[in-house]
N, C-alpha and C positions, 0 to 999 in steps of 0.2 A: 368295623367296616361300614363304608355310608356309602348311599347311593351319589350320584352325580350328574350334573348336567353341563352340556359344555352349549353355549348361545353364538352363531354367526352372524357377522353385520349388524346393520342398524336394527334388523326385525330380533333376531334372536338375544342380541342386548339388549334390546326392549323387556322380551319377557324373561331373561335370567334377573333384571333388576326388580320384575314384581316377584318371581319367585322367591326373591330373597327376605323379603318383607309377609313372608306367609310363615306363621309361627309351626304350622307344622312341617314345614319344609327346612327347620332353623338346622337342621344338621347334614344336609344334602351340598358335597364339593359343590364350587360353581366356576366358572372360566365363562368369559369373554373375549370374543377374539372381532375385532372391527379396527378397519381401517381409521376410522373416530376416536379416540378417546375420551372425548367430551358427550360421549354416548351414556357414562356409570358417573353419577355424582355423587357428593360428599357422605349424603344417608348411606350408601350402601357400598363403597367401599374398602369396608374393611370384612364383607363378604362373599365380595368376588376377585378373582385373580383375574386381573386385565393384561391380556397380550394386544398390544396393538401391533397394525404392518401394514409396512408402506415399504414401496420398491421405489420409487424416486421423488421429486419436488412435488406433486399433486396427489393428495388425499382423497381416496376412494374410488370406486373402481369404474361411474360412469355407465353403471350396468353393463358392465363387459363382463363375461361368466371368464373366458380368457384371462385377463387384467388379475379377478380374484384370485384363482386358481396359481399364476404365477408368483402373487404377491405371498399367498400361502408358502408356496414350496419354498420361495427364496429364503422366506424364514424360518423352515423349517432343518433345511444347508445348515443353517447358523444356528441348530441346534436351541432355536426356541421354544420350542413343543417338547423338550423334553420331559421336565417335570410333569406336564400335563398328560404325557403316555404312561409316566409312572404311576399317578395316581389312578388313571383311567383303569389302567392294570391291577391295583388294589382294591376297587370300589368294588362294591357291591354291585351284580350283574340286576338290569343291563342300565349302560349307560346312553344318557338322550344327548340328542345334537339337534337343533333347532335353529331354525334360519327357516327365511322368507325364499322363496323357488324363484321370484319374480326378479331379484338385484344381480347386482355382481359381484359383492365381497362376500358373501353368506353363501349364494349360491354357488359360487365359484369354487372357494374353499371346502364344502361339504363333502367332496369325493375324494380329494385327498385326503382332509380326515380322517373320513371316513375308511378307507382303504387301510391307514396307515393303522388304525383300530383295531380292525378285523385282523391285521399281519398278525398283530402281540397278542391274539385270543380272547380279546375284548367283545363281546355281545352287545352291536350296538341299535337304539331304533330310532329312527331319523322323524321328529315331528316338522310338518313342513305346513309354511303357510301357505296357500295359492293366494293366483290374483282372482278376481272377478270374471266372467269371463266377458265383460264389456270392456277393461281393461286394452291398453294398445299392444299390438303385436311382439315387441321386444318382448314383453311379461312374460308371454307364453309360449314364445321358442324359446326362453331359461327355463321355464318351467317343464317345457317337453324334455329338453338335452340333459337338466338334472334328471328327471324320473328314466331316463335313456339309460342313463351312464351308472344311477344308483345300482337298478336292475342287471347292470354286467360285472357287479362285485363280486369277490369270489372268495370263498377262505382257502387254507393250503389244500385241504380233500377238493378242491373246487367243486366244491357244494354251492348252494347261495352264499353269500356274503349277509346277506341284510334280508332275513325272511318279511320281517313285518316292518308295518309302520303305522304312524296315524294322520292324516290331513285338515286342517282346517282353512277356511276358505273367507277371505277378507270378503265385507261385505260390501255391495256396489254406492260408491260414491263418499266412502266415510273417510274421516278424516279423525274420529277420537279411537287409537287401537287399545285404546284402553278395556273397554269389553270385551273381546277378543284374546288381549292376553290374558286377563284373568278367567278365562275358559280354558285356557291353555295349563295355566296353574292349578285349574279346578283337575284336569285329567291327570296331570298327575301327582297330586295326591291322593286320587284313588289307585292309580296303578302302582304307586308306589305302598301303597296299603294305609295309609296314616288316614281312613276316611272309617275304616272297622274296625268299631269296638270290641272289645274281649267278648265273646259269649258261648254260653254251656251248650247254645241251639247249634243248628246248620251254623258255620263258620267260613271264610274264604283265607287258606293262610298264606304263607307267600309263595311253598309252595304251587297252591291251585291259582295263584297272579301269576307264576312263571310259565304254569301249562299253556294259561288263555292266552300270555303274550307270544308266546312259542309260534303260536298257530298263524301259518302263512295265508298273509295276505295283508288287509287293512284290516285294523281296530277302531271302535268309537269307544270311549268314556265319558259320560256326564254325572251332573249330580242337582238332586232339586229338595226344595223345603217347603213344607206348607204347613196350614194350623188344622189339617183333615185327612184322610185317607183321599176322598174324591177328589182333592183340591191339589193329593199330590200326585193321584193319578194323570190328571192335564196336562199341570206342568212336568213332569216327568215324561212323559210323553209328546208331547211338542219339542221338548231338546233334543231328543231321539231325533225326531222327522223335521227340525224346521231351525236347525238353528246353525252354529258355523261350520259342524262339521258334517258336509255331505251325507244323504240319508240315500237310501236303495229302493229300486223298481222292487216289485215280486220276479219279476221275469228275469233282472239279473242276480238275484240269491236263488233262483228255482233248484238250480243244480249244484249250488254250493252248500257246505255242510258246516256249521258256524257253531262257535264255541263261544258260552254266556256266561257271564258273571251277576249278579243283582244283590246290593244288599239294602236291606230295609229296617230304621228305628223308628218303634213309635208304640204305644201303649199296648196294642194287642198287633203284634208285626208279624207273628205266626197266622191268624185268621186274616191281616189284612193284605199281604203278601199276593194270593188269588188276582183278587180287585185290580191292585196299584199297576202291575205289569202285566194285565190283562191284553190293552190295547198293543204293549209292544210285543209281547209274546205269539201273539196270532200273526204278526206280521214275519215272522222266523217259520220259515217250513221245516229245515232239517234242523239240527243240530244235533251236534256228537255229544256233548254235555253240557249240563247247566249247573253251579257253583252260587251258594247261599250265603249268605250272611242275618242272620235274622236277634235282632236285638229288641229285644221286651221291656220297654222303659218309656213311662212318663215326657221325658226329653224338655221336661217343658213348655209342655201342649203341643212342642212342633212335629214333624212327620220328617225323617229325611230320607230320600233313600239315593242310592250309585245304579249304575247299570256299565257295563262293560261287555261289547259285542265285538268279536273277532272273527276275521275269516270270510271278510263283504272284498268286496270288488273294488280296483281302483274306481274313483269318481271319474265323470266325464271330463276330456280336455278340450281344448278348440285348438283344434286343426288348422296350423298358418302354412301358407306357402313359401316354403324355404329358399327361394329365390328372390335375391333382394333385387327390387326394379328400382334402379339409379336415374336419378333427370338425367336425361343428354348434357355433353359437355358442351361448353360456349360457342364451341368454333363448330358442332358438328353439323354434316350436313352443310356449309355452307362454303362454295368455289371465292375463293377470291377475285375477284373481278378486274377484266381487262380495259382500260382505258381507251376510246379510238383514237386510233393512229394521229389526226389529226391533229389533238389535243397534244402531244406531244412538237407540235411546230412554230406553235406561240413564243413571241418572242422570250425571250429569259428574265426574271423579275432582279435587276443590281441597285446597285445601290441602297439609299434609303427610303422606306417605308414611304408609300402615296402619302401624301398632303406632311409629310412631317418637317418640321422646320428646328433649323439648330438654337433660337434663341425665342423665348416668348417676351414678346413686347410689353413696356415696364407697366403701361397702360391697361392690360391684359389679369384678370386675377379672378381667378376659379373660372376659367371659361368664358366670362363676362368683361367686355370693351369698359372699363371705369372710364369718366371725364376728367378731365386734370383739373 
């Protein structure tokens, strides 16, 4: 049984095609679903299952969350998703869907999907990219009407639908989403467990990845390497608080009670464990529990360690006003105008045109009198 990732649009075929290229991901289904095709090249494949869809002559959805959402179901009538519910249905729980909040073929399609997932008993967790929040207003009513509509899933108990998820957040003004996705692939192959090695110490197995993902609300996952304890404590802690996946106030985890994961490799990973997740650990008030991994090995000189926090708050959105202000039309506002009376007494214009004459004199040529 292997895990699975199913990629929407431009964004989430983005990162199903680096997933695929990540050696320890080599056994994980993958589907792509975009109105593009020309989105999965030659390298990869013969990795990924490409559903493309289109509803008529024009390809892609135009950021219309609408457009996607229909082009989905049309194809879904015709019975193209099917394969793809079957396998979702054999994989190994849970399975990710992944798309950008911002567009309209990713974001569109995600609810159906999604919905259609949850019907068949499927467990799925939705990784979603945002935009920026300087980004322009379309972004971010997809982005509201997605996290609107995710949040009204339901399964048959009509329980939630969709407990958890994770969020990453494009960063303002970029154009290489190449960092980004491979952050994205970093998370999960920690929550898919391929990032902890076997050990006799404290352990994290998939049961204790299934409890942390269980836990309603958002999750973070990173992961950092250095040639020190102190060096990985920074960088392991600046990803936490400073990188694309939204980090928390104290004041919004105050009352929340959050479920940790952290595992750590590195020559003495038992005494150095304290130190490394010092800085992040103080920043957690509650938590119901915390989950180990602790591997004692040379590595190479390097230091590696994961962190996995569940159970934080959505991130902030920006608040558009949902009423779209339309220019005026051409004509508005403006009376057509009455001519005076008089103007109508003038004599009647017949015949031919003032000064025009039926023949031009031979003498005559471009406007200019020639001499003979």
């Amino acid at each position: 049984m292997n895990n699975m990732c199913i990629g929407l649009g431009n964004c989430g075929t983005m990162i199903v095609k680096a997933i695929a290229k990540s050696e320890k991901l080599n056994n994980v289904k993958l589907y792509a679903i975009d109105s593009v095709a020309t989105n999965v090249d030659t390298d990869t494949l013969d990795r990924i299952n490409i559903i493309p869809i289109q509803s008529d002559e024009k390809s892609g959805s135009g950021r219309n969350r609408e457009r996607g959402a229909e082009m989905y179901l049309i194809h879904e009538q015709s019975d193209d998703f099917a394969q793809m519910y079957q396998d979702a249905m054999d994989a190994k729980s849970p399975v990710l869907v992944i798309t950008s909040s911002a567009g309209g073929t990713g974001s569109g399609s995600t609810v159906p999907l999604c919905k259609a997932l949850v019907a068949r008993g499927v467990r799925v967790i939705p990784i979603i990219i945002t935009p920026d929040l300087s980004e322009p207003d379309a972004y971010h009513l997809n982005t509201n009407d997605l996290f609107s509509e995710i949040s009204e899933i339901t399964d048959d108990a009509d329980d939630v639908g969709i407990p958890s998820y994770t969020i990453f957040q494009n960063p303002k003004n970029s154009v290489n989403y190449d960092p980004i996705n491979q952050e994205v692939v970093n998370l999960i192959e920690i929550i898919f467990g391929v990032r902890n090695d076997y050990t006799t110490r404290d352990s994290i197995d998939e049961s204790d990845l299934d409890t942390i993902l269980n836990t309603p609300g958002r999750f973070i996952a990173t992961s950092a390497t250095a040639t020190n304890p102190d060096a990985l404590r920074k960088l392991i802690t600046s990803k936490v608080f400073s990188s694309y996946q939204p980090a928390w106030s104290e004041e919004e985890i105050k009352p929340l009670t959050l479920m940790t994961g952290y595992s750590l490799k590195s020559m003495f990973a038992e005494t150095d464990f304290d130190s490394v997740f010092e800085d992040i650990r103080k920043r957690i008030v509650r938590r119901y529990d915390e989950y180990r991994n602790i591997v004692n090995s040379d590595n190479q000189g390097q230091c590696e360690a994961t962190v996995i926090i569940a159970g934080l708050p959505r991130p902030a959105i920006k608040n558009i006003e949902t009423e779209y202000n339309m220019a005026n039309d051409l004509g508005e506002g403006i009376s057509k105008s009455k001519r005076p009376s008089f103007l109508n007494k003038k004599k009647k214009i017949i015949g031919k045109p003032f000064a025009a004459t039926t023949k031009v004199p031979d003498n005559i040529v471009g406007g200019r009198k020639m001499e003979k």
